[in-house]
C-alpha positions in Angstrom: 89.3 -27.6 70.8 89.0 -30.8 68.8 87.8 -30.8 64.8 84.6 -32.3 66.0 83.5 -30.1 68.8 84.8 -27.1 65.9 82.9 -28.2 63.4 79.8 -28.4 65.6 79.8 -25.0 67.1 80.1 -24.3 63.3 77.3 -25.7 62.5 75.4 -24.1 65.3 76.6 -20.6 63.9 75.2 -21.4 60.4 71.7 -22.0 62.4 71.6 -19.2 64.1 72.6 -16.8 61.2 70.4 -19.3 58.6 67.3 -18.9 61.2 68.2 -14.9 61.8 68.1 -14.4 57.9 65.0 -16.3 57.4 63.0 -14.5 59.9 64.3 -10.6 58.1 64.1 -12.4 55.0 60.4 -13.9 55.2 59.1 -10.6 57.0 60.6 -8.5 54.4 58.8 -10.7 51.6 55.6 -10.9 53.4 55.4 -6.8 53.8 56.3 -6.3 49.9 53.8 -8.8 48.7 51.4 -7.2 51.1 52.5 -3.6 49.4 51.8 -5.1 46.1 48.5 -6.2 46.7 47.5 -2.4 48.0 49.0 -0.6 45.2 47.2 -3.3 42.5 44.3 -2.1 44.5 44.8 1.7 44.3 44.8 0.8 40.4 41.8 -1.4 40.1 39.6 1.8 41.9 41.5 3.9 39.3 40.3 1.6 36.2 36.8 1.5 37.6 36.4 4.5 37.7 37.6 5.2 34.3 35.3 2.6 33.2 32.3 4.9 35.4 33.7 7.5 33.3 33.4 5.7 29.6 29.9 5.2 30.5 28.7 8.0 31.7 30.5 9.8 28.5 28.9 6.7 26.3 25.2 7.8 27.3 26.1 11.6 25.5 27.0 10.4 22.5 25.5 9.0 19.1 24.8 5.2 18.3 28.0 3.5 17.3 30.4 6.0 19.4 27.9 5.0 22.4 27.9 1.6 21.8 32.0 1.6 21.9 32.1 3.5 24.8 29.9 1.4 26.9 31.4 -1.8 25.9 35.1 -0.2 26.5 33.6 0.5 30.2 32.1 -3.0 30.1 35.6 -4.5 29.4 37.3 -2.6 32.0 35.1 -3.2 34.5 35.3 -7.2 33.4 39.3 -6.8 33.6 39.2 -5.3 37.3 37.1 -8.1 38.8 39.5 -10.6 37.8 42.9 -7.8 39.5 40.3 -8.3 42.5 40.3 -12.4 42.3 44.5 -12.3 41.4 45.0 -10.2 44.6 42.5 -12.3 46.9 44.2 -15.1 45.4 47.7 -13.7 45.9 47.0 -12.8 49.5 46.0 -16.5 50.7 48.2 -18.3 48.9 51.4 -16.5 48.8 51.2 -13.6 51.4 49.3 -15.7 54.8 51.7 -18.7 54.5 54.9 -16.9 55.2 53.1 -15.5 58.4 53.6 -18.1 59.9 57.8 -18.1 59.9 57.7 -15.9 62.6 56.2 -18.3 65.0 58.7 -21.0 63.8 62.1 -18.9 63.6 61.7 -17.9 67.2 60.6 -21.2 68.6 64.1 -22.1 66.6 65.6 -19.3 68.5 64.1 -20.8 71.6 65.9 -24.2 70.6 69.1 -22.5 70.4 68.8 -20.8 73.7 68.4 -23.9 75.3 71.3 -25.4 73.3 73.1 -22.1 74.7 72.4 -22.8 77.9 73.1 -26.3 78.0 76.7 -25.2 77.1 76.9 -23.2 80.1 75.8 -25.9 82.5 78.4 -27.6 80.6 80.9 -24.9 81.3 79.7 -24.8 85.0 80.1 -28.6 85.6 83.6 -28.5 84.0 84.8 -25.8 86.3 83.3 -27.4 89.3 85.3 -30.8 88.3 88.7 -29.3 88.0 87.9 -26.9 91.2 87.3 -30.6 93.0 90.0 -32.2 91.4 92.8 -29.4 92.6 91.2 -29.1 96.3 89.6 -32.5 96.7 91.3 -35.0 94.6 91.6 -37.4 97.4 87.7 -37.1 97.9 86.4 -40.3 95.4 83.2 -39.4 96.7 82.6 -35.7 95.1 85.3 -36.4 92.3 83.1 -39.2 90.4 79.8 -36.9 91.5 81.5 -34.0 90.0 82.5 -36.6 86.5 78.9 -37.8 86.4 77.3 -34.5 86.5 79.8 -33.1 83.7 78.9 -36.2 81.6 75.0 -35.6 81.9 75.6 -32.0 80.9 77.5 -32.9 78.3 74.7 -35.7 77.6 72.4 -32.8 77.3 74.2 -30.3 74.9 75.4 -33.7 72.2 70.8 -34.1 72.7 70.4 -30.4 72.0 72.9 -30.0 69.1 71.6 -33.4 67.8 67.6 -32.1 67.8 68.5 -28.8 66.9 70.2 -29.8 64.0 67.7 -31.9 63.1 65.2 -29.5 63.4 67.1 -26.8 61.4 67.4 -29.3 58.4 63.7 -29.9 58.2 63.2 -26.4 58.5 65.3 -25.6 55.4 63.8 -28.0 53.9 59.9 -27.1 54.4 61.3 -23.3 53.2 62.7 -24.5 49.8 59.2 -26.0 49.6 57.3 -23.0 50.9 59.0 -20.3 48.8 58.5 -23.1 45.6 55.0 -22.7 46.2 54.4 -19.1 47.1 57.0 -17.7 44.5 55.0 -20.8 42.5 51.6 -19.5 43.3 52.6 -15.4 42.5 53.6 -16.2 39.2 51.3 -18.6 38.1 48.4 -15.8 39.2 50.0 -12.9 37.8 50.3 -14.8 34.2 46.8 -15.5 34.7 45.6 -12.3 35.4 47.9 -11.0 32.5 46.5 -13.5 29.9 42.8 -12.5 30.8 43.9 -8.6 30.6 45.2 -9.5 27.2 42.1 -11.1 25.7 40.0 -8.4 27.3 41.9 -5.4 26.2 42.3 -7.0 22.9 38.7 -7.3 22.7 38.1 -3.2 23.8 40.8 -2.5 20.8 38.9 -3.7 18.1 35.9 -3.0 19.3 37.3 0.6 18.7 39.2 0.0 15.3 36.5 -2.3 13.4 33.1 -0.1 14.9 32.5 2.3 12.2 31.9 5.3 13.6 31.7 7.5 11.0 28.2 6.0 10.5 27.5 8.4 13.6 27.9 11.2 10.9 26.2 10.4 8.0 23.3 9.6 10.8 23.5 13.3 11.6 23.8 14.6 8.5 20.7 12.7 7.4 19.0 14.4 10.3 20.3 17.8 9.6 19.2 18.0 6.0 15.8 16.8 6.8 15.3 19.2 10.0 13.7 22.6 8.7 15.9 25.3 10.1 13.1 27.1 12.6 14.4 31.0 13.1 14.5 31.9 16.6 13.0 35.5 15.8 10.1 37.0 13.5 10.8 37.8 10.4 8.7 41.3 11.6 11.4 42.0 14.4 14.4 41.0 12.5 13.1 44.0 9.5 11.8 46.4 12.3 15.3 46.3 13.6 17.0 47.1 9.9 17.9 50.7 10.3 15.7 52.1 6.7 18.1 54.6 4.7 14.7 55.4 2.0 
C-alpha cells in the first residue's frame, strides 16, 4: 500500500471515529442539559411554595414580622420567575440546537457507507482485471473494458474521499462553532440568572436585618396594658366554690 492511499484510509478512520464520538458525545450533552433543566424545575416548585408558605405564615402575624414575611415570599416568588425564563432560555438556545447532530452524523455515516462501498466496487473491478488479465490477456477487447471500469471505480472512491473529507472539515468546523455558542449561551444565562438571585436575595436579607421587629412587641405590650383583664367566671361562682372552714 503506498503512503498516499495509507494516509487516506487514515483519514477516513479519523472520520468515522470523529463522527461516531460526536453523535454519543452531542446526545449525551443534549440529555444532561435536558436533566438540568427538570431538576432546576423540581426546585423552582419547591421555592414557590416556600414563598406560598411565607405568605400564608405572614397573614398570622403582627405588623412588621408580616410585612417581612410577605415581602420574603414576594422576593422568592420574583427570583423563581426569572429560574423559569433561564430554563426556557437554556432549553432553545443551548438544548434544541444540538438535536439536530443526530440528523447530520448519520447522513455523515451515510457518506461513508457510500465511500465504503465505492471501495468495494473498487475491489471488485480490480479482481475482475487481474482474473481477465491471467485467462484473457490476449483479449484487447475485455482487458481495456476491464482497465476502464477499474479507473471509473477508482474515479469514484478519489470523488467520495474528496467530498467526504470535505464534508467532515465543515462539519468540525460548524461544531467548534455550535458548542462556542451553546456552552456560550449556558453560561452567559446561568450568570444571569445568578446575578438577579443575588440582588434579590440580598434585597430579602435586609429586609429581615434592618425591619425592626421588636416594634411588634412593644405594639403588644401597649395593647396588653391597656386591655382590662375580663375574668371568664363570676366572682359569685369562683367564692361559692371556696370550700368555707368558719
Amino acid at each position: 500500500m503506498s503512503n498516499s492511499i495509507r494516509e487516506t484510509e487514515e483519514k477516513a478512520r479519523y472520520v468515522q471515529r470523529s463522527v461516531v464520538k460526536t453523535e454519543k458525545n452531542m446526545h449525551e450533552l443534549r440529555a444532561c442539559l435536558q436533566g438540568y433543566t427538570r431538576n432546576q424545575e423540581r426546585l423552582r416548585r419547591k421555592s414557590l411554595k416556600l414563598s406560598t408558605i411565607l405568605k400564608g405564615y405572614s397573614e398570622c402575624e403582627d405588623k412588621n414580622l408580616k410585612a417581612v414575611m410577605a415581602q420574603l415570599a414576594a422576593k422568592l416568588a420574583d427570583l423563581q420567575q426569572f429560574r423559569d425564563m433561564a430554563d426556557v432560555r437554556i432549553d432553545c438556545l443551548s438544548t434544541e440546537p444540538l438535536k439536530i447532530y443526530n440528523m447530520i452524523c448519520s447522513q455523515l455515516k451515510g457518506q461513508i457507507r457510500l465511500r465504503e462501498a465505492a471501495i468495494e466496487k473498487e475491489q471488485r473491478k480490480q479482481t475482475q482485471l487481474d482474473r481477465v488479465m491471467i485467462k484473457e490477456s490476449a483479449n484487447r477487447t475485455k482487458v481495456s473494458q476491464s482497465q476502464l471500469e477499474l479507473a471509473g471505480a477508482t474515479n469514484d472512491v478519489q470523488l467520495a474521499t474528496a467530498a467526504l473529507l470535505a464534508d467532515i472539515r465543515r462539519f468540525e468546523e460548524t461544531k467548534r462553532t455550535d458548542l462556542r455558542s451553546v456552552l456560550g449561551e449556558f453560561l452567559f444565562t446561568e450568570i444571569s440568572y445568578h446575578a438577579k438571585a443575588i440582588e434579590l436575595l440580598s434585597e430579602a436579607h435586609n429586609i429581615i436585618h434592618e425591619t425592626d421587629l421588636t416594634e411588634d412587641l412593644e405594639d403588644m405590650t401597649f395593647v396588653w396594658a391597656n386591655t382590662p383583664m375580663t375574668p371568664t367566671t363570676p366572682r359569685s361562682a369562683l367564692s361559692s366554690a371556696v370550700p368555707s372552714y368558719m
